[in-house]
VMD Tcl script that builds the backbone (N, CA, C; Angstrom):
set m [mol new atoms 213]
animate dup $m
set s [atomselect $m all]
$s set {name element resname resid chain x y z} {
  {N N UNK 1 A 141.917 117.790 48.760}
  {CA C UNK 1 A 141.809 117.209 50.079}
  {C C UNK 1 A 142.763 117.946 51.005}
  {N N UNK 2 A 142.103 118.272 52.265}
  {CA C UNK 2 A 143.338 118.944 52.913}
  {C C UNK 2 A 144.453 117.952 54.026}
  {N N UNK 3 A 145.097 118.448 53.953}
  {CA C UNK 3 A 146.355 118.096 55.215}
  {C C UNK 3 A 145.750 117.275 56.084}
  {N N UNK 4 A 144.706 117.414 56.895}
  {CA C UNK 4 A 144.405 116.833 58.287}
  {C C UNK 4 A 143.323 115.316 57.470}
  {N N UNK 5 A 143.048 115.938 56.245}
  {CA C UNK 5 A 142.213 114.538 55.969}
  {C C UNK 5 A 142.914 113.393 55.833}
  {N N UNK 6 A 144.611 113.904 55.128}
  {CA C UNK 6 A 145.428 112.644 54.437}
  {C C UNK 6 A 146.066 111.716 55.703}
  {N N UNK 7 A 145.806 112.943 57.323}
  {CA C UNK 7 A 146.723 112.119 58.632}
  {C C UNK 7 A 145.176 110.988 58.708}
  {N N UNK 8 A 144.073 111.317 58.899}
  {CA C UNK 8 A 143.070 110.482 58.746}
  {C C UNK 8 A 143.237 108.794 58.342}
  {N N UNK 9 A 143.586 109.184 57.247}
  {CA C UNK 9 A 143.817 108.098 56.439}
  {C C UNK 9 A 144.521 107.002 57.394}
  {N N UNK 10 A 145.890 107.684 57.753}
  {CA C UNK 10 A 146.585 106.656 57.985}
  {C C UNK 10 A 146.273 105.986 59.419}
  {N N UNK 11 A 145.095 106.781 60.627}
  {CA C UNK 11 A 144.396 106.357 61.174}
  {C C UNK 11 A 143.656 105.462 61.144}
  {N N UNK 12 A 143.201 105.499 60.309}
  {CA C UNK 12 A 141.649 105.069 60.218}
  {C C UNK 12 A 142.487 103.604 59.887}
  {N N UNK 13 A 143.374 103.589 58.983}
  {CA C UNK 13 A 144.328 101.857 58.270}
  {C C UNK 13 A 144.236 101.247 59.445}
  {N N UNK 14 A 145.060 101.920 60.222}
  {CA C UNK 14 A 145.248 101.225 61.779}
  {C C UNK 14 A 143.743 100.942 62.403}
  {N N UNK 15 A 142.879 101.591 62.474}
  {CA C UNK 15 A 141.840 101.748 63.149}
  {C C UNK 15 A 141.271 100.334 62.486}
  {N N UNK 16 A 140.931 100.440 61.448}
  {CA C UNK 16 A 140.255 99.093 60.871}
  {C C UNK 16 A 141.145 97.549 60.725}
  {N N UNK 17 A 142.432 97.654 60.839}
  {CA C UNK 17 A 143.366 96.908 60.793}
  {C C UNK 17 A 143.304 96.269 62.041}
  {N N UNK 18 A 143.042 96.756 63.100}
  {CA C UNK 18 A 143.218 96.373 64.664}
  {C C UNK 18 A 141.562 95.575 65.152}
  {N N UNK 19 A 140.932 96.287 64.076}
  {CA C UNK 19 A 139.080 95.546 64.430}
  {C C UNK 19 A 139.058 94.680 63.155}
  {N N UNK 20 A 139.587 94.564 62.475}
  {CA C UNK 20 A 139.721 93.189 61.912}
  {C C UNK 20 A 140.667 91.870 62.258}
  {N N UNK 21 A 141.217 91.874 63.506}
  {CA C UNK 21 A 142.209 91.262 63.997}
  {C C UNK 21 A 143.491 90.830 63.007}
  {N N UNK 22 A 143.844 91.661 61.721}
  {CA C UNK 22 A 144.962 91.990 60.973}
  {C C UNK 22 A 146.205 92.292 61.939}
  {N N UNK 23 A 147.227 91.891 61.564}
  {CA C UNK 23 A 148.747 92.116 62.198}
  {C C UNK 23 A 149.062 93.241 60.944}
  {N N UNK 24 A 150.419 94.186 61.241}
  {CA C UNK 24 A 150.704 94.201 60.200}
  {C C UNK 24 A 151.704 93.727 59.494}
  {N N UNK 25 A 152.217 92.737 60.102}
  {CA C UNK 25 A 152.987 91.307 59.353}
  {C C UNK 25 A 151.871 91.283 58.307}
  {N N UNK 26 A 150.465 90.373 58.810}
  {CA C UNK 26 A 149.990 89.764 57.649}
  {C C UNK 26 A 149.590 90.669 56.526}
  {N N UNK 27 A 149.604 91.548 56.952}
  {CA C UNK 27 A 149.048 92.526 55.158}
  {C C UNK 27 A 150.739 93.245 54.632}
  {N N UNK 28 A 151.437 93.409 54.932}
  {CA C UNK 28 A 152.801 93.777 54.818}
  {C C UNK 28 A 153.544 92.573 53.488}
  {N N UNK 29 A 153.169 91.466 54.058}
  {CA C UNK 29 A 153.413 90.455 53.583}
  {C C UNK 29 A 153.268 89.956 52.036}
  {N N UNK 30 A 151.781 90.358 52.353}
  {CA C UNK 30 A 151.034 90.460 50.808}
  {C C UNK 30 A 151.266 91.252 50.010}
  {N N UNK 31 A 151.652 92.076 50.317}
  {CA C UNK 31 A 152.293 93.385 49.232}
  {C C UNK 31 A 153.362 93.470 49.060}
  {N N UNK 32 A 154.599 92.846 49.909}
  {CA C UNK 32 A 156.018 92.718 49.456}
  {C C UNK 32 A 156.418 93.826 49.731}
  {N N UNK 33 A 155.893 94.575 51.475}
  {CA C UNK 33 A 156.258 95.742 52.025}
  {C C UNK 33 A 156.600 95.518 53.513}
  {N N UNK 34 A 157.573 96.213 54.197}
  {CA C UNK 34 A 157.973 95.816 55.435}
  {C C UNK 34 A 156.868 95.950 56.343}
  {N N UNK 35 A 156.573 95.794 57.703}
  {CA C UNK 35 A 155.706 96.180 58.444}
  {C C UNK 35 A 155.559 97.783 58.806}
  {N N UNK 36 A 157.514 98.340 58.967}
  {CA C UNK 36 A 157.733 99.391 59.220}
  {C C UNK 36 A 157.076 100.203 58.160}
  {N N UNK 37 A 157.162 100.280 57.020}
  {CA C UNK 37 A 156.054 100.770 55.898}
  {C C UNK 37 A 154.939 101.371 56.260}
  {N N UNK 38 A 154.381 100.361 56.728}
  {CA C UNK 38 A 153.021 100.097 56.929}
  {C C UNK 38 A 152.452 101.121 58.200}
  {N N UNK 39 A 153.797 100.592 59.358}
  {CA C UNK 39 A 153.600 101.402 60.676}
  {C C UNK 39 A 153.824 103.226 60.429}
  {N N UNK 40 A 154.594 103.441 59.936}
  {CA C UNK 40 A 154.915 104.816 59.330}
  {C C UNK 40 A 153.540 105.664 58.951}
  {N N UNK 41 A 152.900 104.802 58.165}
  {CA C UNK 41 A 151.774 105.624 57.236}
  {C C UNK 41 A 150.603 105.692 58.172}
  {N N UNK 42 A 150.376 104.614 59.283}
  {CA C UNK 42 A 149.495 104.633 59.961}
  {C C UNK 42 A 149.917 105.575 61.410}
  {N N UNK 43 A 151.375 106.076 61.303}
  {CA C UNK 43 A 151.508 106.979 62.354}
  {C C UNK 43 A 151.704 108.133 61.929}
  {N N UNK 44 A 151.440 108.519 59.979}
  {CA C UNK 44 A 151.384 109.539 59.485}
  {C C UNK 44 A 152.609 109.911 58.938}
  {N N UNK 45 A 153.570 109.357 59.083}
  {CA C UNK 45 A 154.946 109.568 58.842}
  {C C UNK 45 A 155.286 109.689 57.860}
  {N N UNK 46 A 154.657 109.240 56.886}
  {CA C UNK 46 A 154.926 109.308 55.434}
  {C C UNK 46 A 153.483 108.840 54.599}
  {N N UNK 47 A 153.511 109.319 53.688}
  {CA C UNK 47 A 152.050 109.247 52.656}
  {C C UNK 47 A 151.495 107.867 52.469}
  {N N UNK 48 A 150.626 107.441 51.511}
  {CA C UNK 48 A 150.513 106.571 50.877}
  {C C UNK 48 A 149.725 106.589 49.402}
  {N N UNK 49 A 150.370 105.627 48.625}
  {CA C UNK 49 A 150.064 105.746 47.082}
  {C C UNK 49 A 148.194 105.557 47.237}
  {N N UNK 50 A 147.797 106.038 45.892}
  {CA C UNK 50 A 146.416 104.876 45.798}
  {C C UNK 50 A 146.227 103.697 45.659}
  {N N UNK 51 A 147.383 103.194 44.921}
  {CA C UNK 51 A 147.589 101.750 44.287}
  {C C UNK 51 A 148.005 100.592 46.201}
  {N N UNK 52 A 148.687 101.318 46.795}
  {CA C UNK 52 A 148.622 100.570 47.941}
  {C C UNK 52 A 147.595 100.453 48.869}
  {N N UNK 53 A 146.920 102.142 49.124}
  {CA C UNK 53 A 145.891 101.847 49.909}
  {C C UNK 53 A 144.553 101.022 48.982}
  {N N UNK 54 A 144.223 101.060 47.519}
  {CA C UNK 54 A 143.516 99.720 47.188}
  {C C UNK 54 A 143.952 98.355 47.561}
  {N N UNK 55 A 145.584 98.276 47.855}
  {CA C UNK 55 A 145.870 96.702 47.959}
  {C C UNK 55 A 145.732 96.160 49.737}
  {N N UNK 56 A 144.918 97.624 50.162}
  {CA C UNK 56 A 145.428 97.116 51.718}
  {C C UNK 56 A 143.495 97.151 52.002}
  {N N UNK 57 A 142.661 97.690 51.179}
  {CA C UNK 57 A 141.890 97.700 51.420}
  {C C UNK 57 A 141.327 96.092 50.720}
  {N N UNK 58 A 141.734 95.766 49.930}
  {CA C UNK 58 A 141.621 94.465 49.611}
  {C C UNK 58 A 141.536 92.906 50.095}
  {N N UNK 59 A 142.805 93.635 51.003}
  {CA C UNK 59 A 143.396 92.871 51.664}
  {C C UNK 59 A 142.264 92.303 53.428}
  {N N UNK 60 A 142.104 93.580 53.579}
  {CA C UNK 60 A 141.069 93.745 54.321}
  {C C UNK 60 A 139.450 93.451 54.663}
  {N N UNK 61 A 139.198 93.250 52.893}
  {CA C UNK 61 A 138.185 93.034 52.300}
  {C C UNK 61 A 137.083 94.396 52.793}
  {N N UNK 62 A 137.510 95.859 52.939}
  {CA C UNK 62 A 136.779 96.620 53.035}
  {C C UNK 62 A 136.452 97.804 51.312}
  {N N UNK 63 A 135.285 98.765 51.098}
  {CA C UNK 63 A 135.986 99.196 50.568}
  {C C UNK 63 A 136.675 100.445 51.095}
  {N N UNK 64 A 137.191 101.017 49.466}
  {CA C UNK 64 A 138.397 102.357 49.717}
  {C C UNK 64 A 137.820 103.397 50.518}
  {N N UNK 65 A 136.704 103.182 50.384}
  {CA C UNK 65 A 136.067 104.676 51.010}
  {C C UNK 65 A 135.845 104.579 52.982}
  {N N UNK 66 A 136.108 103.436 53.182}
  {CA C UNK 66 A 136.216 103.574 54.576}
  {C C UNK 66 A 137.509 104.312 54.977}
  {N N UNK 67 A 138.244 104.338 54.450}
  {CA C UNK 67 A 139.729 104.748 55.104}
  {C C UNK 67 A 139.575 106.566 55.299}
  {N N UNK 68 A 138.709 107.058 54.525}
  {CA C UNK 68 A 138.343 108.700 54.113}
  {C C UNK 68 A 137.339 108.720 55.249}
  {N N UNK 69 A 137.023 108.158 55.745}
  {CA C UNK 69 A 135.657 108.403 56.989}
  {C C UNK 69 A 135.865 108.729 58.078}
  {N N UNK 70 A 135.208 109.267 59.057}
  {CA C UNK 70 A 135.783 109.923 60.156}
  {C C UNK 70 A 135.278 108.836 61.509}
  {N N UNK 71 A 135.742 107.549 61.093}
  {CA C UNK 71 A 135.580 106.583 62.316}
  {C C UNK 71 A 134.024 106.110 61.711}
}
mol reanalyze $m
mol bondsrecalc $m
mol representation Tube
mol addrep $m
């Protein structure tokens, strides 16, 4: 996967996070992760595991493969 797909990712969290009317208090919460965490990865700042982005897609009730999509 290249570089520009993995900033994607942390787009797209936000992107679907904000049209599901999700905070990221409430999914932060559920995972026993700060919000700042959360805000980081969705501003690219730092990576994210698989094991989290399954628990956020869960959380979401979407699946994993939306987060890899280009909107």
């Amino acid at each position: 996967m290249e570089d520009t797909e993995w900033l994607k990712i942390g787009q797209n969290i936000a992107r679907i996070r904000k049209n599901k009317g999700a905070t990221l208090e409430s999914i932060t919460s559920k995972m026993g992760r700060t919000p700042q965490w959360l805000s980081n990865i969705e501003k690219n700042r730092r990576s994210i595991e698989s094991t989290d982005l399954y628990k956020i897609s869960q959380i979401l009730g979407v699946d994993i493969e939306h987060f890899f999509k280009n909107s």
